[in-house]
N, C-alpha and C positions, 0 to 999 in steps of 0.2 A: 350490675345487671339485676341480682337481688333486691337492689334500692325499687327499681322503675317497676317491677315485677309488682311488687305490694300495693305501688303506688297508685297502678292503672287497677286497682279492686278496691281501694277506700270506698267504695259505696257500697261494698256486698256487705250482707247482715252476717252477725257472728257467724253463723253455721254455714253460709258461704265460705267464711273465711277458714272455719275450721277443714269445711271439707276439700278448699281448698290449696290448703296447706299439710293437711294429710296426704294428699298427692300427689304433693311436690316433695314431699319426705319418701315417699311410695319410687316413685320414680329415680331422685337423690339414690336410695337405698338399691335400685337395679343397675342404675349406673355404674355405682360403688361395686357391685357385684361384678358388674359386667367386667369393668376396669380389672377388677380382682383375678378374673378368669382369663383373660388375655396377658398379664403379669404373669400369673403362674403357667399360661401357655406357652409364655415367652421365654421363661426362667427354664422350663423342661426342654425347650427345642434347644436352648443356646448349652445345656447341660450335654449335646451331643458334641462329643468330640469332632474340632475339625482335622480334614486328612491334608498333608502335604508330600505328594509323591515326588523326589528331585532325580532325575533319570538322565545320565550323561550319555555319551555315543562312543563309543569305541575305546574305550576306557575299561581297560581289565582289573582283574583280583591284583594284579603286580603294581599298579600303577597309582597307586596309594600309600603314604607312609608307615602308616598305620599295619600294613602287610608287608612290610620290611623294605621296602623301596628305597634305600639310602640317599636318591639325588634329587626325585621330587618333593616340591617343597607344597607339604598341605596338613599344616597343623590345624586347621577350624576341623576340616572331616576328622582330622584325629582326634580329638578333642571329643568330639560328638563320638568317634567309635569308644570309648574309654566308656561314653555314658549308656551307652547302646546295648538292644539285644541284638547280637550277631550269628546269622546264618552264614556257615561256615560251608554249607554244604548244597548250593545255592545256584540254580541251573536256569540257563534262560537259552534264547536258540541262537545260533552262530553269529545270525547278521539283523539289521535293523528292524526291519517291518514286520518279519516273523514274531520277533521276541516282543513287539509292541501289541500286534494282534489279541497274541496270548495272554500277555497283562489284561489287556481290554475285557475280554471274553471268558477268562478261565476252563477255557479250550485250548485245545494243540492246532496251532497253527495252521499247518496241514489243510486241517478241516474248514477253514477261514476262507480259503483263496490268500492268505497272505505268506506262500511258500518262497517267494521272489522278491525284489527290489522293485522292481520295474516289472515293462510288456506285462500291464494289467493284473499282474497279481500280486500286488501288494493293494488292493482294494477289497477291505475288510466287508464280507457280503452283508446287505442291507439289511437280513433276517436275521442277525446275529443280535441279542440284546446285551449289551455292553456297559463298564464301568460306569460312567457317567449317567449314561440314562435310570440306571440302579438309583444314582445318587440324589440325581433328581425327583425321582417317583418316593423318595424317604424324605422331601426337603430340605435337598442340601442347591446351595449357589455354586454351583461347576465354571474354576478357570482353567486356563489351557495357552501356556506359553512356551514358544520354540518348536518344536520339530513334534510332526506327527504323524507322514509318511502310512497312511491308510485311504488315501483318497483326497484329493485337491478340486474333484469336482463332483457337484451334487446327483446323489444323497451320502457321500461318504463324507465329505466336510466333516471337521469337528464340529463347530456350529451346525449341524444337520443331525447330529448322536448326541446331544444331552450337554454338553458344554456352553454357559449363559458368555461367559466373554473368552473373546478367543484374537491373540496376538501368534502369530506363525510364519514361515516362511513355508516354501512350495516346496516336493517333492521329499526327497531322504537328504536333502543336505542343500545350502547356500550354494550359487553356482549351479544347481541340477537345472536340466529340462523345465519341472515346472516353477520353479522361482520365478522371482519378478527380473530383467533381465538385469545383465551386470552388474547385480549385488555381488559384493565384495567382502562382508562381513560388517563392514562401517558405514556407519551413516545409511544403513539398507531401506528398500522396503519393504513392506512383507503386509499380509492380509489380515483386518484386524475387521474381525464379525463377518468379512465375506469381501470387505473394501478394502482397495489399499490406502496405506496411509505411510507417508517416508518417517523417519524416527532418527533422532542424532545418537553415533555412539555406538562401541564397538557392541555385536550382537548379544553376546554371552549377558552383556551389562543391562542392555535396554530389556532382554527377555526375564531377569528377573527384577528390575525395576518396575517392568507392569506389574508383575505377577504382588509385587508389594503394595503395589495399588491400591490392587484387586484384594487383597487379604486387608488392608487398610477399612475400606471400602464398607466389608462385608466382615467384620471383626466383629459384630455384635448378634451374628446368627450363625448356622454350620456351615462350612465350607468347604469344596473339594477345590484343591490347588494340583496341577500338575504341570512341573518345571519341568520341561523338555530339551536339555541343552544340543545343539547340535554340534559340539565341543564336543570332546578335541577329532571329531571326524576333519577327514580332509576335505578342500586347501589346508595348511597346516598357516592361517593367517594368523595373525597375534598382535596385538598390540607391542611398540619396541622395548620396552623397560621389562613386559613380563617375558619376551625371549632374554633382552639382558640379565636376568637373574639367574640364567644355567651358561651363558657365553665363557664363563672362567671355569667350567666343569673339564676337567683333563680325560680327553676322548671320548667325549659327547659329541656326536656329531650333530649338526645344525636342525634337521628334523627332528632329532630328537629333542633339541632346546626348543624349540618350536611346540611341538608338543605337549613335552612339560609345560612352558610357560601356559598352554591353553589351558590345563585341568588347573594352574595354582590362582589361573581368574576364576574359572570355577569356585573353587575355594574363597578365596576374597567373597564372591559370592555369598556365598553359602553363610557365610561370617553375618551378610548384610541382612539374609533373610534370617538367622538366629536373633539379630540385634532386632529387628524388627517383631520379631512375637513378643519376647521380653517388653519392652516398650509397648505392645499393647495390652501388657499383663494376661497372652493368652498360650501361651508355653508351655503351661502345665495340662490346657484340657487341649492338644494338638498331638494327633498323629503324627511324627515327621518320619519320614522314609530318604534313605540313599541311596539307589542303587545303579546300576549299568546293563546297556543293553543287549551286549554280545563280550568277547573276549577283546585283546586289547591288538588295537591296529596298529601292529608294530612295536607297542613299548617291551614283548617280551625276550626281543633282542640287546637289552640293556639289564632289564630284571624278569626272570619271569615267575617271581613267587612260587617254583617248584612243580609250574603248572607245563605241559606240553599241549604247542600248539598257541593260533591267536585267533584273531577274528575270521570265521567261514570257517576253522577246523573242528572234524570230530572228535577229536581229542581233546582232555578236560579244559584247555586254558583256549577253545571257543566259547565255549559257554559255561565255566562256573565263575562266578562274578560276587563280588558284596554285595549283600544286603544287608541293612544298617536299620533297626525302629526303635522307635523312643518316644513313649508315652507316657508323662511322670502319674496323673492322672488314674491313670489302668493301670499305674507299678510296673511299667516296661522298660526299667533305667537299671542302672549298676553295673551293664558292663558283665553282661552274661553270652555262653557261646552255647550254640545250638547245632551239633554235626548231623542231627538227621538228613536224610536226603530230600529237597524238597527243590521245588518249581516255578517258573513264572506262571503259572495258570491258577497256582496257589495263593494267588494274593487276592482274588475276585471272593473267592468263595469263604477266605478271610475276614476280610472287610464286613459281608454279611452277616458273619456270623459275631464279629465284633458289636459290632454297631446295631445289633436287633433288626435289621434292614427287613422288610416284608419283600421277598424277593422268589420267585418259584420260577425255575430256570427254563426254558421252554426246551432245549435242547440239553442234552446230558455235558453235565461239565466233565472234566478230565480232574481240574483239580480238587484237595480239600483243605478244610480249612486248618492252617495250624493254629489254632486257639490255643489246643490240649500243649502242642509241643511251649509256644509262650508261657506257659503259667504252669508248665510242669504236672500237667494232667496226664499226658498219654501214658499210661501204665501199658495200655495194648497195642502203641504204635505200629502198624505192620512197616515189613519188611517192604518196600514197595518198587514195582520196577515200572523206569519211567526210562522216555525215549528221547534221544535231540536226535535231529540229522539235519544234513545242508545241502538242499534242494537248487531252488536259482536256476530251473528251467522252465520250460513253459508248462508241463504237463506232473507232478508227481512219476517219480522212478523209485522202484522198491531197489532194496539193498543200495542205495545212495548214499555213501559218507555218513554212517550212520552209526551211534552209539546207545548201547540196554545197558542201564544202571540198576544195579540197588544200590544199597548200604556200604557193600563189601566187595564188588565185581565190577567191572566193564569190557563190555561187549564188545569190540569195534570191526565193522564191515566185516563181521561174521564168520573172521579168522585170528582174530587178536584180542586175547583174554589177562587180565590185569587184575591182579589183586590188590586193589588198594589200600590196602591196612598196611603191608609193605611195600608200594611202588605207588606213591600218589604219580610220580613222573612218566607214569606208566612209561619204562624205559626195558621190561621184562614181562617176554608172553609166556605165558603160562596156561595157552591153550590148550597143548597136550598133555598137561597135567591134571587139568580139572574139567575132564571133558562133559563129566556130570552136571557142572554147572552152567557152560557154555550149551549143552543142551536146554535148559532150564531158559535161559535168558534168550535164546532163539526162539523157542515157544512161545513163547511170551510176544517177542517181537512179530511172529507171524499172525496169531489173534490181533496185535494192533492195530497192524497194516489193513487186516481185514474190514476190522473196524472204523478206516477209515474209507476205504472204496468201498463199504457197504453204503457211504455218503455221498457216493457220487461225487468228489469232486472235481474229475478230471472230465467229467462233463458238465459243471454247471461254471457260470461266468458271473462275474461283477460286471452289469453293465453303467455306463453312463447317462445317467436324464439329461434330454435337452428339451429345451422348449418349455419348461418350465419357470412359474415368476421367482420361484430361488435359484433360480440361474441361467442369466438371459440378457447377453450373448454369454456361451459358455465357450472357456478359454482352455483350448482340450491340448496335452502337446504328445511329442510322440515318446514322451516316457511311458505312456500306459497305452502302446501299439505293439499289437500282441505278434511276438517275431521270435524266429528259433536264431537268428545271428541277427545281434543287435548294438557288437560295437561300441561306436558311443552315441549311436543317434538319441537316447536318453537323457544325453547332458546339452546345455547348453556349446558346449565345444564341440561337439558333433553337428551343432546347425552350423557354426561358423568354418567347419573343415568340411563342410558338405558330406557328410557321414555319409556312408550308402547302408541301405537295409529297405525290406518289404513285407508287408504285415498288413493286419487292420486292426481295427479298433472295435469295441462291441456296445453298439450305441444303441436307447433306447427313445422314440420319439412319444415323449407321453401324452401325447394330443396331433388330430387331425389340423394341418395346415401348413400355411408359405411358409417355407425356409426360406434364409440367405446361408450357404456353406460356402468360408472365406480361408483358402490356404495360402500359408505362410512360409516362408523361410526362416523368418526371425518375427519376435510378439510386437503388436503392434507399439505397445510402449517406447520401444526400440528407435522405431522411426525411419529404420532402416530397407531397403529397396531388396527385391529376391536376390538379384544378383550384385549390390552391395558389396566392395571389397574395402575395408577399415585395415588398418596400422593395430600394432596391439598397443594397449593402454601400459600408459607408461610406469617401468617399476615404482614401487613404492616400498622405501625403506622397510615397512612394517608388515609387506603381503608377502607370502611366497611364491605365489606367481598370478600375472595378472589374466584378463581375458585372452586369449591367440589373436593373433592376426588372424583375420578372415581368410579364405580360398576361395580364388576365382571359380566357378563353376561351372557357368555359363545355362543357367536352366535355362530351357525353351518351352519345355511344354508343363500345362499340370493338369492331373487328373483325376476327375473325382468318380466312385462309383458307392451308392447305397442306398438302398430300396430300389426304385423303377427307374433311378436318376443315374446315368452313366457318361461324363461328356469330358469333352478334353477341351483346351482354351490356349492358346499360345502366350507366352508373357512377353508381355513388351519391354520397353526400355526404362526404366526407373518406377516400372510396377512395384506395390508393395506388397499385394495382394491379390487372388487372383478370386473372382467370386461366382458363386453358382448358385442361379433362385429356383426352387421348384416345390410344387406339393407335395407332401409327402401324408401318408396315414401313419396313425399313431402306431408304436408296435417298435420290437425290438430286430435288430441289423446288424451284418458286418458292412464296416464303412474300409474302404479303401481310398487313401487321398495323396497323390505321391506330385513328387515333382521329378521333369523329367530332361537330363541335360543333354547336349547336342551329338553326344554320343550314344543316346539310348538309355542309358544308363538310370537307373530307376534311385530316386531318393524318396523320403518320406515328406509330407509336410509336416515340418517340427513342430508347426503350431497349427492348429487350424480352431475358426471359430463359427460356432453353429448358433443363429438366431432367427425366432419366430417372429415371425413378422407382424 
């Protein structure tokens, strides 16, 4: 290129040539610079640690070898805890959606709308500025694999909150309401950037094989990784070799070998993503995180690591859980233990303060950062009291199963006082003994409470957008139909046993225009007729149980009412769908959409799907 460049000016006179080869030295020399400023912009961005958060499901402090667990088998997390800084004192909220909210937000649940599972409040509100979108507004590449149980339809999507690729399944676990339908754990499908897409392979595998991808992928700039297992939640499915590894346990009963084997794929896991940073030589500048997101479903009927209580309990062994970091880069290795008292809402505010993040919270956080306690700063740590309780109704209820911590005391439903220094098993109330302090921690709990109905949130809602181009037709089901008895109309075995329950949904039309409103029985993938009765699918060695046999129902009628649209439609015979067109103005609704059987009898429609025309 050089050569032809000269070539085409043999005719210019010297001083042409000088002055145009000054020019091109001139220019040579911006490039060089240019080049030079994008390197060293490069070399400073990629100098940002990447974070990898790996968050199991139902997996408590017991259910780890490493925490004395004698039958399950999980030497890689051991290994990594040996290297780790360990928070020993380490609080998240009883059940799924709550404790995930909080992570997101470094806010108290509560305050989120994510007090519940289901009936709409597990839909982390829209105003809420969250992990991810932090991450991204710092430039960092946000992935998001497995379970994320804050919203399945838009704006609550992960892809809709800051996350650039996103593999997942529906609702708070495989099997639920919104999953895709009769996933099974193997060979599933699940929603990857907003599409589905089927994947070979049991779930546990294929969710952190994206997630390798993805770190693959994006190995040469910052990246936020968040492994979301829905392991070891139930179905307690499993591949047969990894339940065969607890089958010769003497009084292990079968769920429990089931179990175990789910956390010791985890583990194998967890092995693959270690060998996998190593192998990119990026180990050393990576955040990695373990932890879990309520207490343990069930394992503490085998071991409970000293803890009372399990998954939904007030009491310590709902919500104190591991937490595992290891950052060789920032000096966060050797295997050190941290018993301060500290929170899921303390990782957000963490992270920022880690990482430099330019970040000004719009809403007051709950948590802080533990930086000082990592590096052995906090000379002035306070004494801090902090709240879990286990809600799972539609509205917030004060004094609900509820526990005030600090350092040295627990609170529980405001009769039950526990010194922890000697009773971690809180096995001895010592209410009446220390009434001074049980007043102290009440106080406290009543400012908090305040402070969170000073939020309003038992009057504000997460609603749904329909009618919008990120999501259209939108595929709503009646996990997030807002009901005070709900049964299991939530799970997909609730459409197939014909569930009974009545509610609505809280939808928003974000534009004037033709709707089509299409109610279901079962999602259209399915294939299956309203009144549809199926055989159950046949065992399989390696599941622990498969979908039910359907129940005859016999729907006749369905019926829809929201905004000025109110009508009813008879179902016919091998309908699969029953559909309603009308205008509606933009603007927010409660939508009522039921099916309705020969007896009266009021069902919900498990699915229904809302599209602008």
């Amino acid at each position: 290129m050089k050569h032809n460049l000269f070539k085409s000016n043999r005719k210019l006179g010297n001083q042409n040539k000088q002055g145009f080869v000054a020019k091109s030295l001139s220019v040579f020399m911006i490039l060089a610079c240019t080049s030079s400023a994008v390197m060293t912009a490069q070399s400073k961005s990629k100098e940002k640690p990447n974070v990898i958060v790996v968050i199991t499901d139902d997996q408590g402090m017991g259910d780890l070898g490493s925490y004395g667990n004698p039958y399950v088998k999980t030497p890689n997390i051991d290994t990594f805890y040996e290297d780790a800084v360990r928070f020993n004192n380490y609080h998240v909220s009883t059940t799924c959606a709550p404790s995930r909210g909080a992570i997101m937000s470094g806010r108290h649940t509560n305050r989120l709308n994510v007090f519940h599972t289901i009936t709409g409040r597990s839909l982390l509100f829209e105003d809420e500025v969250i992990l991810p979108q932090i991450f991204a507004q710092n430039g960092y590449t946000n992935g998001m694999f497995g379970k994320w149980h804050l919203g399945d339809n838009y704006p609550y999507r992960p892809e809709d909150r800051g996350f650039h690729e996103v593999v997942r399944h529906g609702g708070g676990g495989i099997t639920q309401g919104p999953d895709y339908w009769n996933n099974d754990y193997f060979d599933d499908t699940y929603w990857h950037n907003g599409k589905t897409e089927k994947y070979e392979g049991y779930c546990t595998d294929v969710f952190f094989s994206e997630a390798l991808d993805f770190i693959e992928t994006n190995k040469d700039k910052p990246f936020f990784c968040y492994i979301a297992t829905n392991a070891p939640h139930g179905p307690l499915n499993v591949p047969k070799e990894y339940m065969d590894m607890y089958k010769d346990v003497d009084g292990l009963e079968e769920k429990f070998q089931r179990f175990y084997g789910m956390i010791t794929n985890i583990d194998d896991n967890f092995k693959l993503l270690e060998d996998k940073l190593a192998a990119l030589d990026i180990a050393d500048n990576t955040i990695l995180i373990f932890t879990t997101d309520n207490g343990t479903a069930g394992g503490n009927k085998v071991f409970d690591a000293g803890l009372r209580g399990g998954k939904g309990s007030e009491y310590e062994g709902g919500h104190r859980v591991p937490l595992l970091i290891r950052w060789p880069n920032g000096e966060l290795t050797g295997g050190k233990d941290i018993d301060k008292l500290v929170a899921h809402y303390d990782l957000l505010p963490t992270f920022v303060d880690l990482l430099g993040f330019d970040f000004n919270p719009v809403k007051p956080l709950d948590g802080k950062s533990l930086k000082p306690l990592l590096y052995e700063e906090a000379e002035e740590w306070p004494n801090r009291i902090l709240y879990m309780d286990t809600q799972r109704l539609q509205n917030l209820v004060k004094y609900r199963k509820y526990s005030v911590m600090d350092d040295n005391w627990r609170l529980v439903n405001g009769t039950e006082l526990y010194d922890m220094n000697k009773d971690r098993s809180q096995t001895t109330n010592v209410f009446d003994k220390h009434p001074e302090v049980a007043e102290r921690l009440a106080v406290g709990y009543e400012k908090w409470w305040q402070s969170i109905m000073d939020e309003n949130v038992n009057e504000r809602y997460a609603y749904i957008k329909v009618g919008s181009p990120e999501d259209n037709p939108s595929r709503i089901s009646s996990h997030d139909m807002m009901t005070g008895k709900f049964g299991h109309m939530w799970h997909q075995y609730g459409a197939t046993s014909g569930a009974q329950a009545s509610g609505n949904w809280k939808i928003e039309f974000v534009e004037d225009g033709d709707y089509k409103i299409s109610l279901c029985r079962f999602p259209r993938e399915s294939g299956l007729a309203i009144n549809a009765t199926f055989p159950a699918e046949k065992q399989r060695i390696e599941l622990e149980r498969a979908m039910p046999a359907s129940t005859k129902s016999d729907f006749e009628e369905a019926y829809i009412y929201v905004a000025d649209l109110e009508k009813t439609a008879r179902i016919e015979k091998g309908q699969k769908e029953v559909s309603f067109t009308a205008k509606v103005s933009a603007g927010k609704y409660d939508m009522e959409a039921q099916l309705i059987d020969k007896d009266k009898r009021v069902h919900p429609a498990y699915y229904v799907y809302i599209e602008k025309l």
